[in-house]
N, C-alpha and C positions, 0 to 999 in steps of 0.2 A: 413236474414233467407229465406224469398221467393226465390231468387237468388239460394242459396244453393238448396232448393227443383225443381227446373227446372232443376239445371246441375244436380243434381242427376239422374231424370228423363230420362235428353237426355243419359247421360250416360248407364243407364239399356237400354234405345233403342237401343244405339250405340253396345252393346254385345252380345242383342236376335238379332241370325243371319234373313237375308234375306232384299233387297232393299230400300222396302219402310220405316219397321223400320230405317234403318240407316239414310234416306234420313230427318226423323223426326225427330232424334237423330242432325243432321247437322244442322238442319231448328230451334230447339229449342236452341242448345249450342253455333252454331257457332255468333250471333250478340251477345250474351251474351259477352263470350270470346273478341271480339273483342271490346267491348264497355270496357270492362275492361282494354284492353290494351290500348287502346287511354287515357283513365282517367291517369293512372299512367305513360303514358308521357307525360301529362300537368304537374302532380303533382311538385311541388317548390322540388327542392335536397337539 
């Protein structure tokens, strides 16, 4: 559930225009996202 409330978050950053939100929007989602992807390529098939 925490998880969910950050991308949420980065998400509304990522749509209210201008730089620096987006840059927060990136800074908040992108290790998110990216820790998720590595997880479910360890994951057993």
């Amino acid at each position: 559930m925490p998880l969910r409330v950050v991308m949420s978050g980065a998400g509304l950053a990522l749509m209210h225009p201008g730089t620096i939100t987006d840059l927060i929007g990136l800074a908040l989602g992108g290790p998110i996202h990216l820790w998720q992807r590595l997880r479910l390529r360890k994951a057993p098939a």
